[in-house]
Structures are given as structure tokens and as C-alpha cells.
C-alpha positions in Angstrom: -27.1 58.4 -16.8 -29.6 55.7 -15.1 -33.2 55.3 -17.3 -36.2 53.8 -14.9 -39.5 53.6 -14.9 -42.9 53.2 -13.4 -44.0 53.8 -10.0 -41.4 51.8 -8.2 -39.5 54.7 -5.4 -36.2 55.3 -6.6 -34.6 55.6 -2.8 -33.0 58.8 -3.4 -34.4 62.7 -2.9 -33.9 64.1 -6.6 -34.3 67.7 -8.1 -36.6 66.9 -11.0 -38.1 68.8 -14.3 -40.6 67.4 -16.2 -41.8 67.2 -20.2 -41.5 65.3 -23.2 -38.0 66.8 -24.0 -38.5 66.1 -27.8 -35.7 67.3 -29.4 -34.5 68.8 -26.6 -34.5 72.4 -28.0 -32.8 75.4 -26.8 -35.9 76.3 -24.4 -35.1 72.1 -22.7 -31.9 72.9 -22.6 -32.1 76.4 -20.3 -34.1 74.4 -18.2 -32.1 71.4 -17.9 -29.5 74.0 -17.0 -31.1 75.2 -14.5 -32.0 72.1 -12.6 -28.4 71.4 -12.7 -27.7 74.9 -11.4 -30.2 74.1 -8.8 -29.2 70.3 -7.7 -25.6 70.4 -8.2 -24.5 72.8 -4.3 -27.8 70.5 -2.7 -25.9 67.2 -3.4 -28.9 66.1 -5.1 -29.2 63.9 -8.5 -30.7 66.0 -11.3 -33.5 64.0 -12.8 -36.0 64.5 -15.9 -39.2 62.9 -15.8 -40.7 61.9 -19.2 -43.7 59.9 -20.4 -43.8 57.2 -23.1 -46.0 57.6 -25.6 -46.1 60.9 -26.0 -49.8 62.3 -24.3 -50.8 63.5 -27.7 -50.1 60.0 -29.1 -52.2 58.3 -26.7 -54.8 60.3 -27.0 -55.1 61.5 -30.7 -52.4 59.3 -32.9 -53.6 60.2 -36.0 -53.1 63.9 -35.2 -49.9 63.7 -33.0 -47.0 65.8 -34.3 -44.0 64.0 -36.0 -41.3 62.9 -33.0 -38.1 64.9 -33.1 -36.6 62.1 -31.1 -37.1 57.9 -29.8 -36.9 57.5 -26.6 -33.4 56.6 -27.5 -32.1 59.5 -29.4 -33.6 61.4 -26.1 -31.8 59.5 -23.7 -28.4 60.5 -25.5 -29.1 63.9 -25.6 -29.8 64.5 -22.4 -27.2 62.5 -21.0 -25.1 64.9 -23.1 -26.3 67.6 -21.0 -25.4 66.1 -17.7 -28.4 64.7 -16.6 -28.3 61.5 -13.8 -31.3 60.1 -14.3 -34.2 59.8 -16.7 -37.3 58.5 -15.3 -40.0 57.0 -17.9 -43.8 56.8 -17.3 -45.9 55.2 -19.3 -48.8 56.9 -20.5 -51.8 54.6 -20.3 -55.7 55.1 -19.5 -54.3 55.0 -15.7 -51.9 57.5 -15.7 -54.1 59.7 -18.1 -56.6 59.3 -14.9 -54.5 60.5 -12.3 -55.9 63.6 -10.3 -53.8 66.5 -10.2 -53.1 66.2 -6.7 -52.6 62.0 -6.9 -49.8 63.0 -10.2 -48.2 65.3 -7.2 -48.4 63.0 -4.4 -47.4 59.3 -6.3 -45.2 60.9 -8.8 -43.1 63.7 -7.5 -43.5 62.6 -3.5 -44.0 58.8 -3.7 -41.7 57.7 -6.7 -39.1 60.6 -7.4 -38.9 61.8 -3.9 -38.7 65.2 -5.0 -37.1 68.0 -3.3 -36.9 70.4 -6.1 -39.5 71.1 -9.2 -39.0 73.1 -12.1 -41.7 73.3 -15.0 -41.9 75.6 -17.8 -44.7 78.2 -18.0 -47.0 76.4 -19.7 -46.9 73.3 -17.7 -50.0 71.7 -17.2 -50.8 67.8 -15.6 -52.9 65.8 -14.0 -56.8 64.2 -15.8 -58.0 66.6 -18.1 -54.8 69.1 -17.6 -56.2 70.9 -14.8 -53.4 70.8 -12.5 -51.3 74.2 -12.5 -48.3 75.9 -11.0 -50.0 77.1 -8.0 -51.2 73.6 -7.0 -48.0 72.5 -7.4 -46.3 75.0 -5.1 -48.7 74.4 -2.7 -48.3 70.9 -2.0 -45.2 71.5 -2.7 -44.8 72.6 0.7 -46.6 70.2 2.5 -44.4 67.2 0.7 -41.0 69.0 1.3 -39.7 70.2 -2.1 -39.6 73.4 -3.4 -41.9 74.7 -6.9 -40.3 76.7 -9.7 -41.2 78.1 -13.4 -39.0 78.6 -16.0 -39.9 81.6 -18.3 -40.4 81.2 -22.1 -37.0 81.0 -24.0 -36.7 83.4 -27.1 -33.6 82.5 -30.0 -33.9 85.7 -31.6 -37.5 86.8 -30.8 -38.7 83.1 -31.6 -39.9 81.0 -29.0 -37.8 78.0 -29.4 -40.2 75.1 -28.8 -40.9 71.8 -30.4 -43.9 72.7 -32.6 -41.1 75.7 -34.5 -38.8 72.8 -35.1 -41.2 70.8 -36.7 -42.9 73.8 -38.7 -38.9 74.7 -40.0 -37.9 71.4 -40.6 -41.2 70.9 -42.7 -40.9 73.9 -44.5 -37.2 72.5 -45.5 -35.6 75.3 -43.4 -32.6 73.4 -41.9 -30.4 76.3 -40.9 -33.3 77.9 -39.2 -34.1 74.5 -37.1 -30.0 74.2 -36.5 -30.6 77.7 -35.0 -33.7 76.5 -32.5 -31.9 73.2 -31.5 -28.8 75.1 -30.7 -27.2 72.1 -33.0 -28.4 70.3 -36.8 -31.2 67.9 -36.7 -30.1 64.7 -36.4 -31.3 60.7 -36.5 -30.3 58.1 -35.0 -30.1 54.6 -35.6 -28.5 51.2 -36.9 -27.0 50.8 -40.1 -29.5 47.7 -41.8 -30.0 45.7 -44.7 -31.8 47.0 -47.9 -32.7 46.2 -51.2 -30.0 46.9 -52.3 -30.9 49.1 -55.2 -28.5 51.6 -54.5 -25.3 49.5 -55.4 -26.6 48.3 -58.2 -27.6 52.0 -59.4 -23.6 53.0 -58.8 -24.7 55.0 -55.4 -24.5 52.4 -52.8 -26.6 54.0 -49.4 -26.7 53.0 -45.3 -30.0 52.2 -44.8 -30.9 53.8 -41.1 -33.3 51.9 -39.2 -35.8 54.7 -38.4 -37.8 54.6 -34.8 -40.0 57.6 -35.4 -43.6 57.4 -35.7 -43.1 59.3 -39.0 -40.2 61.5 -40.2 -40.4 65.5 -39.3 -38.8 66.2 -42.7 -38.5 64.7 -46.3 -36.4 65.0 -48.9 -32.9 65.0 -50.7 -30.1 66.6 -48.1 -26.6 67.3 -47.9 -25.7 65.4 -44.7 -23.0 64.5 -42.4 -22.6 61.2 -40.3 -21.3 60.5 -37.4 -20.0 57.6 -35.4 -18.0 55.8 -37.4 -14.0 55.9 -36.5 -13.8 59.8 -35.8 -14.6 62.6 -38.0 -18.2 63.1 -39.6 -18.4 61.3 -43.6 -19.5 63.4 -45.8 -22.9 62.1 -47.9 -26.5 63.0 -49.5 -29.3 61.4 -47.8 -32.7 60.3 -48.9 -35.7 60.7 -46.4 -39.1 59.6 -48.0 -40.8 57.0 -49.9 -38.5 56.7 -53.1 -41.6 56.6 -55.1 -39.8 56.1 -58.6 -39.1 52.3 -57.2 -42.3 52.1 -54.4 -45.7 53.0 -54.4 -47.5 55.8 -52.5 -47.9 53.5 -49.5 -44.2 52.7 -48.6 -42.6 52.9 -45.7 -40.4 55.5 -45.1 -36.6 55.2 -45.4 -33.4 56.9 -44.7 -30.8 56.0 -47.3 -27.1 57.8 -46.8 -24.9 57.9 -50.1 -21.4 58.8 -48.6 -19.0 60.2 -50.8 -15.7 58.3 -50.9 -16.3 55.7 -48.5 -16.4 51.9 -49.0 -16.1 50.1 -46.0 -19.0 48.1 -43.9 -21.2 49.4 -41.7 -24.0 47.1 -41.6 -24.9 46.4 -37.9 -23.4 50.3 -37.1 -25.2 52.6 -34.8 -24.5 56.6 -36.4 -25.8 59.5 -36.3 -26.9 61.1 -39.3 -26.7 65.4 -39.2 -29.0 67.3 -41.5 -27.4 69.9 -42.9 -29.4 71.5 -46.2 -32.2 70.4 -48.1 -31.3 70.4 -51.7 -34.7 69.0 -53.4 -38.4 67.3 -52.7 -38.8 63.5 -53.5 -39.9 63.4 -57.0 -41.3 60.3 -58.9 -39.1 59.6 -62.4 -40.0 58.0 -65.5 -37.1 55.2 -65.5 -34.0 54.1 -63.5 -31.6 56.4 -66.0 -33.7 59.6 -65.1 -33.5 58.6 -61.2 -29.7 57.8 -61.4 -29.3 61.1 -63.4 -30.5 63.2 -60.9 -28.6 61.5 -58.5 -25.5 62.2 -60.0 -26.7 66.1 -59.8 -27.8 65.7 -56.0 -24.2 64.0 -55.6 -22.5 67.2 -57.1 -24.7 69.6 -55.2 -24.6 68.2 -51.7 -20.4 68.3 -52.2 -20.3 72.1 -53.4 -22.8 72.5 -50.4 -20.5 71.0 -47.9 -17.1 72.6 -49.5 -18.8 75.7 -48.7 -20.0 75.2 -45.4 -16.2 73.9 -44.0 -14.5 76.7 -45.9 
């Protein structure tokens, strides 16, 4: 899959769909099926536009939703689903400016070359959100490509969107946002140096480089990870602040205990699969209390996964 960006003219007519993509739900997924049931017998390269930041970062950080997914972790999945191309826009002042008909014209016409549109049904673009579906069919057919919406998708009478990912993942309900994503929640990143803390405790972790502008989820979990020399490792993961050894102000941090496993992984991109949520942080009186409960995390996370691959 290519990535590009900006407003440079790619060459090449594309069928496109546009969105954030974060996560890339069961809803993304329909449609991403669809534009490759739609591009595929036209010979032309399916292609997902995408913006970076997120709109609701640029224009209210401190009330944008958590990320499901970096840029990155996006570009994977979708490249798992077939995609050819993933074009990246930068969302500025500029492009937050851009008229409804200048977004069709210099976006879809100019740059993409776009002879095939599909949106979902809530799609809205252009300054101040006010361009719509019909718009979009109509010039549309001046510019030579053809305008479709994709109906809501429902998992089980749910909407599956990004928001009920979040609000599951929150609430610690990691089976339910498994059931939305059509897969577990997962992070990626590079395996990096910490403080060490962990081997000296008797539970030596991977510390995961995180990339998100703050975590969806925190907690103790019964994980998997994957990427390193075939099968997923087994492991318990901690997602949070670890405010027994930091104050309330840290950083968060992913730290992955795997069971049974000793070798190096420092430098290592995985991928680490949430599979149950066995506990909130909690702050301990000492190191012995912390490396007790540990132990008990430890032993809970192993019956959790015996179960599960029973």
C-alpha cells in the first residue's frame, strides 16, 4: 500500500472513501469493502483519504476523544484490508477553510482524481461542515465520478462506530469492543528502554512506546503479543500511570509481563492484543504490597488465557 499526502495530483483516477478510519471498526470495514467491490471490475486503485490531526484535535484538543489508532497502527490495518493507497491531509487553518465546493473540486477532482465516492451517512465536509451528500453528487457529475452513501452498520443492534469503542473500552468491556472491531483492541509500537523497575521487582515488562494522544483504556489486562518469531506470547499488561512508583502527573505507560519468556526484544516492533481487563490501577503502600498483587494479576491473567484457548 502507497501513503501520500498533500495536494500534489497523484496521476492516476482512484475510487476513494473518506474519514478518519480510527480503529477501523466493523462499520470502516463494510465500507472499505465496498469500495473494493466497487474499484476492483473498473481497474481502478482503491484509495482512503484521511486527515492528520484528527478535525476534533485541531479544533478542540482538550476535548478530542482518545485515538484508537496512530497514523501508523492505521496504515497497517487498512493495508490489511486490501487497500492501495492511503492519502493523508493535513488538517490546518487552510484546509479547515476550504469551501465545500473548493474540498470537492482540489481534493476529490484536482488531487485524487476521483472517479468513484463513497461516504457514510453522516458524512459532512467542507468550512463549518456544511457540505452534504447532495452537493457531492452533484458535482459529482460535472467532475466525472460517481457519489455513493453507505448506510449505518449495526453488530447486533449496536451501531458499531468509534465513539462505542471508546465508551466499551472505557467502561473495561473488552469482549464487547473485540465484538465492534470485528477483532481485540490492540497497540502498536516499539519495544523501549525503561526503568527498569520491573526486573528488579522479579516481573521484568516490554515497555511499548505509546503514540496516542492518550490511551482509550487503563488498567491491569490479560494480553497477548504479537510479532515476535510466530505465535502470540502470552503476558499481563499494565496501561496507566503506575502511581505506587509515580506521581499523579506521569506519563502514561504500557508495560507487558510475559509469562515464560526471556529473550530480548528491546528495539522490537509488536503488537500488543487486549484481551480482558482484570483490575483498575491502584496506588499501594510499599513495593511488597505492589509485587504481591502482582503475583495475583500474574495467576489471574494465566487462568484467564487457559480458559480462553481451551
Amino acid at each position: 500500500m502507497r501513503i501520500t499526502h498533500g495536494f500534489r495530483p497523484l496521476g492516476t483516477p482512484h475510487a476513494v472513501t473518506i474519514g478518519n478510519f480510527d480503529g477501523l471498526h466493523l462499520g470502516h470495514q463494510a465500507m472499505l469493502a465496498r469500495l473494493k467491490a466497487v474499484a476492483q471490475p473498473c481497474g481502478l486503485p482503491s484509495c482512503v483519504l484521511s486527515f492528520e490531526p484528527h478535525p476534533r484535535e485541531f479544533f478542540t484538543p482538550a476535548q478530542a476523544p482518545a485515538r484508537l489508532s496512530s497514523l501508523r497502527e492505521k496504515a497497517e490495518c487498512l493495508q490489511s484490508q486490501g487497500i492501495d493507497r492511503l492519502h493523508v491531509f493535513r488538517f490546518d487553518r487552510a484546509f479547515a477553510a476550504l469551501t465545500p465546493e473548493a474540498f470537492i473540486e482540489q481534493v476529490l477532482g484536482t488531487t485524487l482524481q476521483a472517479r468513484y465516492v463513497l461516504v457514510g451517512d453522516d458524512f459532512r465536509y467542507g468550512a463549518k461542515r456544511a457540505g452534504d451528500f447532495a452537493l457531492l453528487q452533484k458535482m459529482g457529475a460535472t467532475l466525472g465520478f460517481d457519489a455513493e452513501f453507505l448506510p449505518t452498520v449495526e453488530v447486533a443492534g449496536e451501531r458499531s462506530s468509534s465513539t462505542a469503542v471508546r465508551q466499551a473500552l472505557a467502561n473495561g468491556e473488552l469482549e464487547h469492543a473485540a465484538h465492534l472491531l470485528g477483532r481485540p483492541y490492540s497497540i502498536s509500537g516499539r519495544v523501549v528502554h525503561g526503568d527498569k523497575l520491573g526486573r528488579d521487582i522479579g516481573f521484568p515488562t516490554a515497555n511499548i512506546q505509546l503514540k496516542h494522544n492518550r490511551p482509550p483504556l487503563m488498567g491491569i489486562f490479560a494480553v497477548e503479543m504479537c510479532g515476535v518469531d510466530g505465535e502470540p506470547l502470552p503476558g499481563v499488561a499494565s496501561l496507566g500511570k503506575r502511581p505506587t512508583v509515580k506521581g499523579a502527573d506521569a506519563v502514561p505507560v504500557l508495560e507487558v509481563h510475559l509469562f515464560d519468556f526471556t529473550a530480548d526484544l528491546y528495539g522490537r516492533r509488536v503488537r500488543v492484543d487486549f484481551l480482558h481487563k482484570l483490575r483498575d490501577e491502584e496506588k499501594y503502600p510499599d513495593l511488597d504490597a505492589l509485587v504481591a498483587q502482582i503475583r495475583r494479576d500474574v495467576d489471574n491473567a494465566r487462568q484467564f488465557l487457559k480458559q480462553r484457548h481451551a
